[in-house]
C-alpha positions in Angstrom: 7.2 40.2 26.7 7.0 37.4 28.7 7.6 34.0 26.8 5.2 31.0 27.5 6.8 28.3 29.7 6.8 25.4 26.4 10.1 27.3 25.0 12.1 26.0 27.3 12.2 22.4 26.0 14.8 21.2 23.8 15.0 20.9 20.0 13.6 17.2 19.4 14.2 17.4 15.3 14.8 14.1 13.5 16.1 13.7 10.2 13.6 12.4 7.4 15.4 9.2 5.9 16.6 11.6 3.1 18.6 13.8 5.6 16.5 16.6 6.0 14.6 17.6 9.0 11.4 16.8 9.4 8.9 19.4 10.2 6.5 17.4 11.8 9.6 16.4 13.7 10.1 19.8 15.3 9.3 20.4 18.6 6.7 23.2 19.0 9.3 25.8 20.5 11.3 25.4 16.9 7.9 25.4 15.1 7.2 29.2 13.1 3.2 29.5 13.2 1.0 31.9 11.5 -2.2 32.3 13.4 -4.8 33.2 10.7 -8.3 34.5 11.4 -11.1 35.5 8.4 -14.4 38.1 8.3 -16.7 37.1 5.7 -20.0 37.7 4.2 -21.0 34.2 5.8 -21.6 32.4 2.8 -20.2 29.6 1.7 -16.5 29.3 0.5 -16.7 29.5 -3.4 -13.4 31.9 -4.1 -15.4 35.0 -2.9 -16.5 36.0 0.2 -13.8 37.2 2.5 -14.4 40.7 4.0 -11.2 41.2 6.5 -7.6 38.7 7.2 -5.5 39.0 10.4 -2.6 37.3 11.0 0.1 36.6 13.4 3.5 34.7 12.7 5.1 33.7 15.9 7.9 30.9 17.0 9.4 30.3 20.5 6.7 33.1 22.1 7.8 35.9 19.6 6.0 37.5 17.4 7.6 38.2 13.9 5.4 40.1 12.4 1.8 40.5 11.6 -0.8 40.8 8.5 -3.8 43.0 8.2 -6.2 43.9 5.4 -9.6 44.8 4.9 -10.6 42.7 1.4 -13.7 44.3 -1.0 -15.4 40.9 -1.8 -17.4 42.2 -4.9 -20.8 41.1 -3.3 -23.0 42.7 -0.8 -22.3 42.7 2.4 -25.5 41.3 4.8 -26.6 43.8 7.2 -26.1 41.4 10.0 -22.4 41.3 9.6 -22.1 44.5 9.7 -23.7 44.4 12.9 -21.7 41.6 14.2 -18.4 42.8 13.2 -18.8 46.8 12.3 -17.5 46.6 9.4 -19.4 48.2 6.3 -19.5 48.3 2.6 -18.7 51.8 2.6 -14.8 50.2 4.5 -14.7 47.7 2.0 -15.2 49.4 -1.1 -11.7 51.3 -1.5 -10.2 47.9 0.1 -7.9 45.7 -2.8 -10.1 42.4 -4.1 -8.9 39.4 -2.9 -7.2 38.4 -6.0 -4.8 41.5 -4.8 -4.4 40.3 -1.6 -3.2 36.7 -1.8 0.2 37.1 -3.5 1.4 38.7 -0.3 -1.3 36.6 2.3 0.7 33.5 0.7 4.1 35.2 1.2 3.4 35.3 4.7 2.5 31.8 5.1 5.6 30.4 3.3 7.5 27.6 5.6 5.0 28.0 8.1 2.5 26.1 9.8 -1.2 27.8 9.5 -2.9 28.1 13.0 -6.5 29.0 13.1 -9.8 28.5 15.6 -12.3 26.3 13.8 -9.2 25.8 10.8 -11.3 24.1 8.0 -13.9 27.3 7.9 -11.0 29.3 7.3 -8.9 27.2 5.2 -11.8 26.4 3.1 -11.9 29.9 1.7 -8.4 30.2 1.3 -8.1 27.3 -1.1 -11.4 28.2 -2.8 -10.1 32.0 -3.4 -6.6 30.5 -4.7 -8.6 28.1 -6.9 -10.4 30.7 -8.8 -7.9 32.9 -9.2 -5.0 30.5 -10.0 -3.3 30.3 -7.1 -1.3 26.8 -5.9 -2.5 26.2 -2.8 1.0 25.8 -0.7 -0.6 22.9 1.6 0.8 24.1 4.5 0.4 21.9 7.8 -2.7 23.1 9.8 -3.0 23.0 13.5 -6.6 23.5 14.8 -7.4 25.4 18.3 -10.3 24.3 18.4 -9.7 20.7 18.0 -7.1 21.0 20.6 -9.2 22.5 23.3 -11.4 20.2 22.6 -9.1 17.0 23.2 -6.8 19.0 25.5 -9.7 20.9 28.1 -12.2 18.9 30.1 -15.7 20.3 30.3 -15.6 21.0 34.4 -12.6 23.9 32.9 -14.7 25.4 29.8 -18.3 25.2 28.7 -17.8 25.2 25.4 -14.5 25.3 22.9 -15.5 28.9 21.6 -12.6 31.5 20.9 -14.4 34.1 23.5 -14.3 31.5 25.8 -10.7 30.2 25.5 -9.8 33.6 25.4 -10.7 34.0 28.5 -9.9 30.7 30.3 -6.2 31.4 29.4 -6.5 35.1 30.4 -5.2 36.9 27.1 -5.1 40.4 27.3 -7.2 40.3 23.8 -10.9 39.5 24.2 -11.7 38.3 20.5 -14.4 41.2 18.6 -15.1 39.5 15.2 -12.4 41.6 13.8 -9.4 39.5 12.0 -6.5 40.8 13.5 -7.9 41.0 17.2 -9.3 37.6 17.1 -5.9 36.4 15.5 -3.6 38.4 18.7 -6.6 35.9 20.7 -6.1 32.7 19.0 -1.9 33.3 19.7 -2.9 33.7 23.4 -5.2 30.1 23.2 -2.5 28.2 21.2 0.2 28.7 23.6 -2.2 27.9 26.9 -2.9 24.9 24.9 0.7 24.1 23.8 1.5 24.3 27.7 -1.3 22.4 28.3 -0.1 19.3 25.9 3.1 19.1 27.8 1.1 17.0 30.6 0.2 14.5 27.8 3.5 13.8 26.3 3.0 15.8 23.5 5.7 18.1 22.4 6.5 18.0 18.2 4.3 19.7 15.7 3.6 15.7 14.0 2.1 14.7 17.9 0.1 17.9 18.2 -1.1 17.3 14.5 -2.4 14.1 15.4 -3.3 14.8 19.4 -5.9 16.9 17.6 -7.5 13.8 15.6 -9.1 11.3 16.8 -6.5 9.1 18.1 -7.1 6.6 20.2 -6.1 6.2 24.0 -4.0 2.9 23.2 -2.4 4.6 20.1 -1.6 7.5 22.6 -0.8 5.3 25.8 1.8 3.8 23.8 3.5 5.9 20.7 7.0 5.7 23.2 7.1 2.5 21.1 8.5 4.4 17.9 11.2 6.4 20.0 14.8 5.6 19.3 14.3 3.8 15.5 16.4 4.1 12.8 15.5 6.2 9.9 16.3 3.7 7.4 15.1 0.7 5.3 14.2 -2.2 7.0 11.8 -4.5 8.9 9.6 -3.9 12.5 8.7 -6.2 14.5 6.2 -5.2 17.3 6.8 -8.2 20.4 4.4 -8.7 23.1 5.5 -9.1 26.3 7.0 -12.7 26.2 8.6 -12.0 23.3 6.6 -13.3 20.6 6.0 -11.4 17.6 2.6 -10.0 17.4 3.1 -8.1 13.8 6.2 -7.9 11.2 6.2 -4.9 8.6 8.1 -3.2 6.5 9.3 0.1 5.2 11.7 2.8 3.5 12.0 4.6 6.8 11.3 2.4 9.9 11.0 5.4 12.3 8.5 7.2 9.7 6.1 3.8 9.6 6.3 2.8 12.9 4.8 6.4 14.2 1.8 6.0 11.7 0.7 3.4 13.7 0.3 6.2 16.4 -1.4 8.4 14.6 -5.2 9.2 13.4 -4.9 7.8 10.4 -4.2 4.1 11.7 -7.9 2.9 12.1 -8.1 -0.6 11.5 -9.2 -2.6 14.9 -6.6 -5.7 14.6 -3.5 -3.0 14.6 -5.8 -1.0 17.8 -5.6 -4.8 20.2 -1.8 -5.3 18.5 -0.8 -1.6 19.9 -2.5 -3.1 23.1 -0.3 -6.1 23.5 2.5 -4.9 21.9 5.3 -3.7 24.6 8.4 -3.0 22.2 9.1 -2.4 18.9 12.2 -3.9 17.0 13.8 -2.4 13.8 16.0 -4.7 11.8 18.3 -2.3 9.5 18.4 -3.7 5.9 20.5 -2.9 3.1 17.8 -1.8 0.9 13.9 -1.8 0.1 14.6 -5.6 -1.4 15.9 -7.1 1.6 12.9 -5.4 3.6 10.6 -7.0 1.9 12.2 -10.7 1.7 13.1 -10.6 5.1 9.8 -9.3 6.2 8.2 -12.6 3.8 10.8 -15.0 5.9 10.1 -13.3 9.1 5.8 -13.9 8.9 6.4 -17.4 7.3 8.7 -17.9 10.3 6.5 -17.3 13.2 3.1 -16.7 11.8 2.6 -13.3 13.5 -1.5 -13.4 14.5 -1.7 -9.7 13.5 -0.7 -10.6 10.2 -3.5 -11.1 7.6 -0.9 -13.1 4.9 0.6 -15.4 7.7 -3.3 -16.4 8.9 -2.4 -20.3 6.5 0.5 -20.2 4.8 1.0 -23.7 5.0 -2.3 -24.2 2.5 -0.2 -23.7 -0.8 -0.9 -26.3 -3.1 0.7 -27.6 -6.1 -1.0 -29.6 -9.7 0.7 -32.8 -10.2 0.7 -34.9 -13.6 1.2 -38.1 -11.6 4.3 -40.4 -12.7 2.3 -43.6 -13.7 1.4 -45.9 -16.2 -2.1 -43.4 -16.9 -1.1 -40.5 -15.4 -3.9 -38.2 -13.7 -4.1 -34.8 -11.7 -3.7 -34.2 -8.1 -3.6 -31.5 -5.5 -0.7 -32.0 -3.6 1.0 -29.6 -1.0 4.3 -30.7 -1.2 6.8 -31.2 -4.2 8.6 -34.4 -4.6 11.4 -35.7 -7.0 9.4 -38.4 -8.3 9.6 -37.6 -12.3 6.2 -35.7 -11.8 5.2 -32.4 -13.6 3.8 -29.9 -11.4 1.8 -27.1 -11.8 1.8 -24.0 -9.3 1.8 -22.6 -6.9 -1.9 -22.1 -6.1 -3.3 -20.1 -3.1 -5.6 -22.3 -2.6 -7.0 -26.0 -3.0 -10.1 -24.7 -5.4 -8.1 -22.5 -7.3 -6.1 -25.5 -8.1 -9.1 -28.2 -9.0 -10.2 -25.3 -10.9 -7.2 -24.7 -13.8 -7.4 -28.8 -13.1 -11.3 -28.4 -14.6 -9.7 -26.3 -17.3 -7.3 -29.0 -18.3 -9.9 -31.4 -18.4 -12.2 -29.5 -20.9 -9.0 -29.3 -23.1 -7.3 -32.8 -22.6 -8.8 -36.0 -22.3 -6.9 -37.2 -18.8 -8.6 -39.1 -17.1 -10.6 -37.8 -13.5 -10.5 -41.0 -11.5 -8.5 -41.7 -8.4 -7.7 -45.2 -9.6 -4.4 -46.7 -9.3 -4.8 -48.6 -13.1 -2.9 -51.8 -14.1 -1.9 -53.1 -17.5 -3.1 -56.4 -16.6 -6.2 -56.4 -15.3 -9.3 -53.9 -16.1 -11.4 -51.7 -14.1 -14.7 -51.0 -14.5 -15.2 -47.3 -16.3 -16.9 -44.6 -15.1 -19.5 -42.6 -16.6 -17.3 -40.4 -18.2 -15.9 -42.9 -20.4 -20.0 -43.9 -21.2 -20.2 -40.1 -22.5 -16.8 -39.6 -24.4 -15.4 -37.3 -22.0 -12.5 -40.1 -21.3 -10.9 -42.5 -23.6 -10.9 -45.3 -20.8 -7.7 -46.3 -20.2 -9.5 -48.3 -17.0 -10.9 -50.5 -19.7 -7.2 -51.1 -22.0 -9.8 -49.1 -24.5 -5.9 -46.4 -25.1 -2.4 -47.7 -24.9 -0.3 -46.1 -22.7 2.1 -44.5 -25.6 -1.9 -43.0 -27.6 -2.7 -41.8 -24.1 0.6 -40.0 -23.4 0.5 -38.3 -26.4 -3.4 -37.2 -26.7 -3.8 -36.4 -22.6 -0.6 -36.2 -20.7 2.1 -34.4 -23.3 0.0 -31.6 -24.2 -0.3 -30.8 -20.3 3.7 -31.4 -19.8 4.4 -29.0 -22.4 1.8 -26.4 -21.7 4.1 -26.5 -18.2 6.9 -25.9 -19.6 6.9 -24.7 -22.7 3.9 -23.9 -25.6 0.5 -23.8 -23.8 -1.3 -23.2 -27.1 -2.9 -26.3 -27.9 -4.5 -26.5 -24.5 -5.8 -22.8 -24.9 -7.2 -23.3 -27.8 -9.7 -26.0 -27.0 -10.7 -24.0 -24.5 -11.5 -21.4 -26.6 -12.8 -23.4 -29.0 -15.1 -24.8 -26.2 -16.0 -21.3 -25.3 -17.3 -20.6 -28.3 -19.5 -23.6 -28.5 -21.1 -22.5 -25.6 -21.5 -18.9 -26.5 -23.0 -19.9 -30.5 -25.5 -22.1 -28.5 -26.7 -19.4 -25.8 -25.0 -21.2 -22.9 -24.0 -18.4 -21.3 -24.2 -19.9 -17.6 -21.8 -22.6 -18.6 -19.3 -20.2 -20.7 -18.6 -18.2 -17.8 -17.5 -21.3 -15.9 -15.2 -22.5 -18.7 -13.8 -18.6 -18.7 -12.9 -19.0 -15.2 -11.1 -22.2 -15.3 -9.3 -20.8 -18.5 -8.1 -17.5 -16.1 -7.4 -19.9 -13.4 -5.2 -22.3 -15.6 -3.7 -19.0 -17.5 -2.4 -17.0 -14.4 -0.7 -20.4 -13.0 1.2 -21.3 -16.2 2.4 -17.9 -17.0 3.5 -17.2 -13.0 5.4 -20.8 -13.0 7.2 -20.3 -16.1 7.8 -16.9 -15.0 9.6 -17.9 -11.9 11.1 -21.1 -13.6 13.2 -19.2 -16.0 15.3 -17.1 -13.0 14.9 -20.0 -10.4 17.0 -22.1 -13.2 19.6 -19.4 -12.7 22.6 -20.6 -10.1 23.3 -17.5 -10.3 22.1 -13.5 -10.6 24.3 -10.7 -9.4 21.8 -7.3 -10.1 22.4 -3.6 -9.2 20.4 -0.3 -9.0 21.0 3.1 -8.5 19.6 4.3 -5.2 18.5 8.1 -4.1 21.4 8.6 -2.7 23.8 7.9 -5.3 25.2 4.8 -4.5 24.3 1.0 -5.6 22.0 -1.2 -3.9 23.2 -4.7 -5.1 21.8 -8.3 -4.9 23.1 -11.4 -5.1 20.0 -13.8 -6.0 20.3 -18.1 -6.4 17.7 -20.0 -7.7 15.4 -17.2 -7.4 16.1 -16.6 -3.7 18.3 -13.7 -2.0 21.5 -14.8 -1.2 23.0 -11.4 -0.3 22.3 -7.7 -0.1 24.8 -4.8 0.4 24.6 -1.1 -0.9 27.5 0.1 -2.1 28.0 4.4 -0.7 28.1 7.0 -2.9 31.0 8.3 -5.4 32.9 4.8 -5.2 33.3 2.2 -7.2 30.6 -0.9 -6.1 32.5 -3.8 -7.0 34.8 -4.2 -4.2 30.9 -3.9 -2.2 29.6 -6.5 -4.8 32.5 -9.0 -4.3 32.2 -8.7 -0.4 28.1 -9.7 -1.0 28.9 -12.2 -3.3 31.7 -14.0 -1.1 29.5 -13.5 2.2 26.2 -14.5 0.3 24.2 -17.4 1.7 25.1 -21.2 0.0 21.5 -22.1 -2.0 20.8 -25.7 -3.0 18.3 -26.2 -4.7 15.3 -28.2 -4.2 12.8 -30.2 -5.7 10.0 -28.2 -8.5 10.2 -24.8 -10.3 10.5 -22.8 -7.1 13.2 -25.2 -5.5 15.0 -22.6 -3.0 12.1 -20.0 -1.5 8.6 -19.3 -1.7 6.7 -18.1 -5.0 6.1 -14.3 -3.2 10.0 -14.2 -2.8 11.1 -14.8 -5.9 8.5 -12.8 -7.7 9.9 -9.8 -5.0 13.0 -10.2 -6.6 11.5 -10.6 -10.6 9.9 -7.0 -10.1 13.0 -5.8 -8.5 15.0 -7.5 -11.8 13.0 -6.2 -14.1 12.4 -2.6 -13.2 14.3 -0.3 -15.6 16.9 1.2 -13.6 18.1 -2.2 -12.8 21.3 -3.6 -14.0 22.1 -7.2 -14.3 25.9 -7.3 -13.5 26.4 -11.3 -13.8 24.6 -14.4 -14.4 26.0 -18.2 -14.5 23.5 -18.7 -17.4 20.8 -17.5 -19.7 17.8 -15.9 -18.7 15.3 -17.3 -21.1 11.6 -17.7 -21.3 9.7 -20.5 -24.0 9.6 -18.8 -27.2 5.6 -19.6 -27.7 5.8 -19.6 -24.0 2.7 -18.8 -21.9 3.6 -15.1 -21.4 2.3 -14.4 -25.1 -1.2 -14.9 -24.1 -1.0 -12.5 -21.1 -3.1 -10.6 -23.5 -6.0 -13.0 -23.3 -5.6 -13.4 -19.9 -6.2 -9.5 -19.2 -9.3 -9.7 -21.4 -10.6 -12.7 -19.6 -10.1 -11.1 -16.4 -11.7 -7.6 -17.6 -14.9 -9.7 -18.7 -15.4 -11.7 -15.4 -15.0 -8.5 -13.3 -17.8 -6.8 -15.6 -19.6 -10.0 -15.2 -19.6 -10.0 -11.3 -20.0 -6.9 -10.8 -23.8 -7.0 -12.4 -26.7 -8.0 -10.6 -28.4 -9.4 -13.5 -27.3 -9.4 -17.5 -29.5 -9.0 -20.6 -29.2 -11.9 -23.3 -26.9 -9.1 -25.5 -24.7 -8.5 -22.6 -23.8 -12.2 -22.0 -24.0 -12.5 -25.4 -21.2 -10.0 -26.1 -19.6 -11.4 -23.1 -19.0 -14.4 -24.2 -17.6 -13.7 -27.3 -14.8 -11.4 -26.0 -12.8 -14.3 -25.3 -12.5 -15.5 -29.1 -9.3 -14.9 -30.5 
């Protein structure tokens, strides 16, 4: 038999980052199909149905062996079908039920991919038959004639993508007869025309022919050399344009694996389409392990603002709370931290989630809101918050400095730092005012400073309590039986190493921690990276198979910290997503609303 001219390529395999080959990595001479074709009563697939299977297993031209069964399927069989295939009840009724049948139909599809013309007809009553009769459906990979021809074959060299027709263009000795084996010795005849055909447009794995079939676009096809030649390991990709600048930074667990989505069907979004446009190389950057991915990918956007990057669009519009360091301190929005004796509260994405814990503070403390710089010796006229109680008027000399420190400004330093309770509290206290008096409008404004002023002090003295650290050496077991293994100062990654498998880590470990990077700290409770890094490395801390090897300190959180109301803060959140997420609510529901928040 003569073989078809695609099985004289070369095998293009790759291993999968976990050492094994990937099938969708196989080039299509290496690839074992079984071309599948189904007679039915035409209905529609509900585990039932199927009158008559064919099949073909071939790889490299060969056939291996073949599958053929007439199938009673327990129903009537239409007269037309009978006319349109020949086959009649009185074939079917000594034929096995397809609950008999699939056992062995499965056998022969083990480890191979399933080929059939018009695949999801056929596929569909294979997964509804193994459904109701218990089956697991394997899931094998399924390549679709049809949708080849159809991306593949222009309409000046077929009319239409029909299996007669195909048949025919590519001259198979087998004219398809609406019987399942025939039109299965067909399909073979169609797939490897096609797979000869694909050659001319680059595609020659099972993954590209997979995809070719989708509806990939000309850019993402134009340009999926880009993925050739990357590592399969952890680490970051940078996609450049042509002068070099960085268009998009990702990462991933297997840089060769992500960087080829970007080629395929699945990749729809229309900023990644114009990047694939511009983009004329791809650079990998190997990392040690997942952690270092991900804080090198943080550095990298931060670094040059990538434009196909949604989290580098402003990332210079973090802003910080500051209790000012005066005589009457107030509240201001600031950008940057300072050594100035200060207490800062952050960070905050953005300037009105900021003034809005800020409001939240205010309807627990009586600071005052004016931008006044005030003076012990002379007055300043009061505002009218003063006139309605909401201030104590320091502008005036009405509050000594030491009566206002303690009733405005110290409850705010320690709910920084330590016990947030008091401050809570007359929020909720003010919550429930509102909610006993029906002012329901106003109550969800006070919930949403309350969540606001909640998810900033919990996050800060989250991050406070490891960027205090000098120190954190941290291990993990990784999948390949070795130790990935940080070294982390004041909350940022020093160093990163993995130690290989069967040997000891610590001479690994003191290489990192002699080679890691020299932090000094800076100003505020993130003083040596960004908020996002640290808290990269806190979930990497604190995930269970994580060992902490070393620290130059203790690792310690407030005891009536602000963690202990994470609680409250999950309610609140729970209540203002129900909230927003109704058009318009009854008197009961904001009612009952309301009221959640009490403690």
């Amino acid at each position: 038999m003569t073989q078809p001219a695609y099985v004289q390529g070369t095998l293009d395999s790759l291993l999968s980052a976990d050492g094994s080959v990937d099938p969708a990595a196989l080039s299509l001479a290496d690839t074992t199909f079984v071309v599948l074709d189904l007679e039915t009563t035409g209905g529609a697939p509900d585990g039932g149905g199927i009158t008559e299977i064919g099949a073909v297993k071939v790889r490299a031209g060969e056939r291996l062996g073949e599958f053929a069964t007439l199938v009673n399927p327990g129903e009537p069989l239409p007269p037309f079908i009978t006319v349109l295939t020949g086959i009649t009840e009185a074939m079917l009724r000594p034929a096995p039920s397809i609950e008999t049948v699939l056992p062995a139909l499965l056998e022969f599809l083990r480890g191979a991919v399933l080929v059939a013309h018009n695949a999801p007809y056929d596929v569909g009553f294979l997964k509804a038959a193994c459904a109701r009769h218990g089956y697991p459906w394997p899931g094998p990979r399924v390549l679709d004639t049809a949708a080849l021809a159809r991306r593949a074959l222009t309409r000046d060299e077929v009319p239409n993508r029909k299996l007669g027709t195909l048949a025919h263009f590519f001259r198979s000795p087998v004219q398809p007869n609406h019987r399942a084996l025939d039109d299965a010795k067909a399909t073979v005849d169609v797939l490897h025309g096609l797979i000869e055909r694909l050659g001319s447009f680059k595609v020659h794995t099972l993954g590209d022919a997979i995809e070719f079939a989708k509806a990939v676009t000309p850019a993402q096809r134009r340009q999926r050399h880009l993925a050739d030649g990357l590592p399969h390991v952890p680490g970051v990709y940078i996609f450049r344009a042509a002068d070099e600048r960085p268009l998009y930074v990702g990462t991933s667990k297997d840089v060769a694996t992500r960087v080829r989505s970007y080629f395929t069907a699945g990749e729809k979004r229309a900023r990644i389409s114009e990047m694939l446009t511009a983009a004329v190389r791809v650079e990998a950057v190997e990392c040690a392990h997942s952690l270092e991915a991900e804080v090198r990918e943080l550095r990298l956007i931060a670094a040059h603002a990538p434009p196909y990057n949604r989290r580098s669009k402003f990332p210079e519009r973090v802003v910080w709370l500051k209790l000012t360091a005066e005589v009457f301190p107030r509240l201001s929005v600031v950008r940057r931290l300072a050594e100035d004796g200060a207490t800062y509260l952050g960070p905050f994405s953005s300037r009105r989630t900021a003034e809005l814990a800020a409001a939240g503070v205010y309807d627990a403390v009586p600071l005052r809101q004016c931008n006044h710089k005030l003076s012990l010796r002379s007055k300043t006229p009061a505002c009218a918050l003063a006139e309605l109680g909401r201030c104590p008027a320091p502008c005036e000399h009405e509050i000594t400095p030491e009566e206002y420190d303690v009733r405005a400004a110290l409850p705010f330093r320690t709910a920084t730092s330590g016990d947030p309770g008091p401050v809570v509290s007359a929020i909720l206290a003010r919550l429930d005012s509102l909610a006993d008096r029906q002012r329901y409008e106003e109550a969800a404004v006070v919930r949403s400073r309350l969540i606001a002023l909640l998810r900033a002090l919990i996050r800060m003295q989250r991050l406070d309590a490891v960027t205090r650290l000098p120190e954190v050496v941290a291990a993990r077991r990784d999948d390949k039986g070795g130790w990935e293994i940080a070294v982390i100062r004041h909350g940022r990654l020093a160093a990163a190493a993995t130690s290989p498998p069967r040997e000891h880590p610590r001479p690994t470990l003191d290489a990192a921690k002699l080679t890691a990077e020299t932090v000094l700290p800076g100003a505020g409770p993130v003083p040596a990276a960004t908020a996002e890094e640290t808290e990269r490395i806190l979930a990497w801390l604190e995930r269970p198979d994580t060992r902490l090897v070393e620290t130059s300190g203790d690792w310690v959180s407030p005891v009536r910290g602000a963690a202990r109301f994470s609680a409250l803060l999950t309610r609140a959140e729970a209540a203002a997503s129900g909230q927003d997420s109704s058009v318009r609510l009854s008197v009961t529901d904001r009612l009952d609303d309301a009221r959640s928040l009490r403690l």
